[in-house]
N, C-alpha and C positions, 0 to 999 in steps of 0.2 A: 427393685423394679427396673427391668430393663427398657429403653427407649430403643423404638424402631425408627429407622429414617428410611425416606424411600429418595433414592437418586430423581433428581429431573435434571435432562438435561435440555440445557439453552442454547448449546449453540451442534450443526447438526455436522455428522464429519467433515462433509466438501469443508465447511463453513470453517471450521480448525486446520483442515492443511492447506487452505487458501492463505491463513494467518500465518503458518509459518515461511509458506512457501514467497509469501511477498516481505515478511521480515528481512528473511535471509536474501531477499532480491535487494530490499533497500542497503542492507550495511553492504553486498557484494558492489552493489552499484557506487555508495560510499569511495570504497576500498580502490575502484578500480578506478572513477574519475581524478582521485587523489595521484593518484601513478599518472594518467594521462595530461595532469594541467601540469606535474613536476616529475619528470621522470629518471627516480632516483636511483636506479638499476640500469644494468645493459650489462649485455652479456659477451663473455670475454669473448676474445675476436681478435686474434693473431697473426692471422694471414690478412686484414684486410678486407676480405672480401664479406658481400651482404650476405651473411647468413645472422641463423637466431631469429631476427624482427620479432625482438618481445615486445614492442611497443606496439606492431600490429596485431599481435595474439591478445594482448590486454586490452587495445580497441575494440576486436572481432568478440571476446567474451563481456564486456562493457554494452554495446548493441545486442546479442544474445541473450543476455540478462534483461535489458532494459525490453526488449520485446516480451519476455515472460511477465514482465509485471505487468505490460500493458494488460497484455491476453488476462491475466489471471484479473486481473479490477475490474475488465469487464465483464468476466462470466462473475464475479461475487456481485456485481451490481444488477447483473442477471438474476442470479439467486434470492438477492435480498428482496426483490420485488416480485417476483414469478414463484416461487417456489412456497410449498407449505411449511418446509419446516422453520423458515426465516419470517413466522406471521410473528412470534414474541419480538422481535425485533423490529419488524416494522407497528409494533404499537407501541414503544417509546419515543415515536410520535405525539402520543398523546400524554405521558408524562413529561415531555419537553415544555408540552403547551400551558402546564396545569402551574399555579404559581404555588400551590398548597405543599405540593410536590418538590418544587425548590428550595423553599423556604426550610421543608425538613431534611434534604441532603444539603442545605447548608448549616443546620444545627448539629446535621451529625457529624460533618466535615469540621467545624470547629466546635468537638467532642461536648455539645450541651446538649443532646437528646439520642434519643434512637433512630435507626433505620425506618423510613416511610415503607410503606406497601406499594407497589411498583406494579404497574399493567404493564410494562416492558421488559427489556433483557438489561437496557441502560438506563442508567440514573442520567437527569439533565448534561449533570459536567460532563459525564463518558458521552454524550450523546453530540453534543458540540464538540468535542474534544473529536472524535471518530470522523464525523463530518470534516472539521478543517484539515483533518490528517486523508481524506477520500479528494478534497478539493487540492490540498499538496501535489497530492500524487498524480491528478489529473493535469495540474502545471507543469509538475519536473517532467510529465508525459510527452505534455504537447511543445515544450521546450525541444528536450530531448529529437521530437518528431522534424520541428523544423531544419533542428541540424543535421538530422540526417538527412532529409529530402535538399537541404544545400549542398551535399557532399554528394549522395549519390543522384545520378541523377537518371538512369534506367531504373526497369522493374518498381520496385514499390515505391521508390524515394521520386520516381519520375511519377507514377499514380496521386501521392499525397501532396507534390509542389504546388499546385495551384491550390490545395486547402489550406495550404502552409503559409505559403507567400505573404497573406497579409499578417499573420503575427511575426 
């Protein structure tokens, strides 16, 4: 007897290259602050004089990056709420809410039962879990935001100073 399965899919493409594309924004953004609080490199320099400034190329792609993840969080936070193919996801909502629903992804998380039936894309834990990691990301954001706007202080950094100033 053969078994047929039919693919569904949960999550829609934007929805998967936004996930990787803010991954690899986080561990670059990682990579490159690490270099910028200690900067364990420089580049040979013989004669003396300022050339190389790898420490401004690693600043300059440090803010480059960190603007893609802005930009990208909030077209997903766009998506997640406007779009149709992010309605499974916006109804683990209602398994968040439901206590019946907890109670069996925490039986099955400490292996004494089976998987519950889900009206969402997320189980409770992914679903709080995803949240604090959306709220993260909105701090290391607006973190991020106010030191740019101290630094630069034309164009956009002179635009977002007075939003900035009080955090």
């Amino acid at each position: 007897m053969e078994t047929k399965y039919k693919a569904v899919v949960e999550f829609s493409k934007l929805t998967r290259i936004f996930h990787w594309i803010r991954a690899l924004a986080i561990f670059a953004l990682i990579a490159t602050g690490f270099y910028l609080a200690y900067p364990f490199l420089a580049p040979n320099n013989f004669t003396g004089e300022p050339t190389g400034f790898l420490y401004a190329s690693v600043r300059s792609w440090h803010l480059i990056i960190g603007f893609v993840l802005i930009a990208i969080t909030i077209f997903r936070f766009y998506l997640l709420f406007f779009t149709r193919e992010c309605a499974m996801e916006r109804r683990s909502v209602l398994d968040f809410f439901n206590p019946f629903v907890w109670f069996g992804i925490l039986k099955t998380y400490l292996l004494f039962g089976g998987h519950p039936h889900l009206k969402g894309t997320y189980n409770p834990l992914q679903f709080i879990t995803y949240l604090g990691v959306f709220f993260l990301i909105v701090a290391i954001s607006l973190s991020g935001l106010v030191l740019y706007a101290h630094v630069y202080h034309d164009g956009l950094g002179g635009m977002i100073a007075p939003l900035m100033k009080p955090l």
